[in-house]
C-alpha positions as CSV (number, residue, x, y, z in Angstrom):
1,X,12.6,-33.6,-73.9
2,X,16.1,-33.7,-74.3
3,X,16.2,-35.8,-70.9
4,X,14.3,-38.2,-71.8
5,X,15.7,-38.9,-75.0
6,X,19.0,-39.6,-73.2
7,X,17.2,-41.7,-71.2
8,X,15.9,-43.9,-74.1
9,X,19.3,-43.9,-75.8
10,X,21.1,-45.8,-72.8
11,X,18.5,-47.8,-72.7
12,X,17.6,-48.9,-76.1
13,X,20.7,-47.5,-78.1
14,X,20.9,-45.0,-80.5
15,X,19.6,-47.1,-83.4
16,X,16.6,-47.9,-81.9
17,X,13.7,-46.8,-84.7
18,X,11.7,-45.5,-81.7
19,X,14.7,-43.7,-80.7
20,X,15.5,-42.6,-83.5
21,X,11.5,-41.4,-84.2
22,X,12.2,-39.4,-81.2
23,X,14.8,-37.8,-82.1
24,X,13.8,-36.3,-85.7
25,X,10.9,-35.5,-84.2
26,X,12.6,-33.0,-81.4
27,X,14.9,-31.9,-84.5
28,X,11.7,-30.8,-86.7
29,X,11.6,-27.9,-84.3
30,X,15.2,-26.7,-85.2
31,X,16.7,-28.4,-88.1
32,X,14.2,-29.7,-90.1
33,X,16.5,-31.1,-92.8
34,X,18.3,-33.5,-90.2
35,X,14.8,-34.5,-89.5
36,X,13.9,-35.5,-93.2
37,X,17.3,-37.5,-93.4
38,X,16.8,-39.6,-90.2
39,X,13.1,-40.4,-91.1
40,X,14.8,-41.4,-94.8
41,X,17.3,-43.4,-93.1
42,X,13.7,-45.2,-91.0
43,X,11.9,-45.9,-94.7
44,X,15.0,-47.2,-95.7
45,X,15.6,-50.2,-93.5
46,X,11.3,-50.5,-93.8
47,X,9.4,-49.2,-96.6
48,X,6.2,-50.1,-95.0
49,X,6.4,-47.9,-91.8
50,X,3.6,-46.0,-92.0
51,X,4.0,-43.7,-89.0
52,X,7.8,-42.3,-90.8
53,X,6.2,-42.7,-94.1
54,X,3.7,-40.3,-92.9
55,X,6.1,-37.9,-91.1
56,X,8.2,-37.5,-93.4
57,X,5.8,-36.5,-96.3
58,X,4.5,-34.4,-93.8
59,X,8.1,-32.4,-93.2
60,X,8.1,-32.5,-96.9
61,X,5.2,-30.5,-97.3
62,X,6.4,-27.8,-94.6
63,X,9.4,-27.8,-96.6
64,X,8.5,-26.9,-100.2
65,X,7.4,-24.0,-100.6
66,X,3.7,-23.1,-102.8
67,X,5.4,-23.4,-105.9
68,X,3.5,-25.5,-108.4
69,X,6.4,-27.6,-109.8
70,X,7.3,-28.5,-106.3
71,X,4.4,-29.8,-105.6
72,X,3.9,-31.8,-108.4
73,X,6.9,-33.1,-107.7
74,X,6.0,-33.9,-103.9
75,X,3.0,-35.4,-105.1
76,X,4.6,-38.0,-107.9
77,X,6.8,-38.9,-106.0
78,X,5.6,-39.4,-102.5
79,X,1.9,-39.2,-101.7
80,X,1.2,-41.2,-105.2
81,X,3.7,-44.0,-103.7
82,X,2.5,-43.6,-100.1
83,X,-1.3,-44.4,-101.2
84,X,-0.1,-47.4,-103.3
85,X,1.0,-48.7,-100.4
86,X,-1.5,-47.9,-98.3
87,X,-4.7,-46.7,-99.7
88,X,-7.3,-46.7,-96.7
89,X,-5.2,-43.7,-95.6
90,X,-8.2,-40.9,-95.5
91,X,-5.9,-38.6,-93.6
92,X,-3.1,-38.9,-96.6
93,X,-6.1,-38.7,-99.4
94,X,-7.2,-35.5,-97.3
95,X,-3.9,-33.9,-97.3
96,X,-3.4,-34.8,-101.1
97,X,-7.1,-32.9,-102.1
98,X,-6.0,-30.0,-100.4
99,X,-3.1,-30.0,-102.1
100,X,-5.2,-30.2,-105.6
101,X,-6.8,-27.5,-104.5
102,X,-4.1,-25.2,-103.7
103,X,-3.3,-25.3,-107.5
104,X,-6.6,-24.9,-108.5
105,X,-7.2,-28.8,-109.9
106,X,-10.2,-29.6,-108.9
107,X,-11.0,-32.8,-110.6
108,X,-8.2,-34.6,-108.9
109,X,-9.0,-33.0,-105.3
110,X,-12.5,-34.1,-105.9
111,X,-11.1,-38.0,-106.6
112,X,-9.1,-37.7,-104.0
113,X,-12.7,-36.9,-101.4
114,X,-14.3,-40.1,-102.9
């Protein structure tokens, strides 16, 4: 993997957004933290890439642990502004019941299935 992601470097530069894509997603495996940052950097220059958008409230969620403040906070502040954004996302709307249900609040997990 690492190969090939020297391969796409020289050829499309290190700033590349695919490249760069690439490259937090081979560091999810081992430094999950450097992962979060580079798909921060991505939303950065475009708030409405869905695919890093995605990813990186994904890593978010493998990051905090099942405490119910941190999830709270996950959820005001990422999946409520993902889903303003884009709100045909039934994989995100999914995740986010799931989430409601972890903490036992069912009302909002079952908005969330509608």
């Amino acid at each position: 993997a690492e190969n090939i992601l020297s391969f796409f470097v020289s050829e499309l530069g290190y700033n590349d957004t695919k490249v760069l894509k690439m490259k937090a997603d081979l560091l999810q495996i081992s430094d999950l933290t450097s992962s979060l940052k580079i798909y921060k950097k991505l939303i950065k220059e475009n708030q409405n890439d869905r695919v890093a958008l995605k990813q990186y409230i994904s890593l978010l969620k493998m990051s905090v642990s099942s405490n119910q403040e941190d999830l709270n906070s996950l959820i005001r502040n990422y999946y409520n502004e993902y889903l303003e954004v884009f709100p045909d996302d039934a994989e995100v709307w999914g995740d986010l019941s799931e989430i409601y249900i972890s903490v036992l609040n069912y009302n909002k997990a079952i908005f969330c299935l509608e």
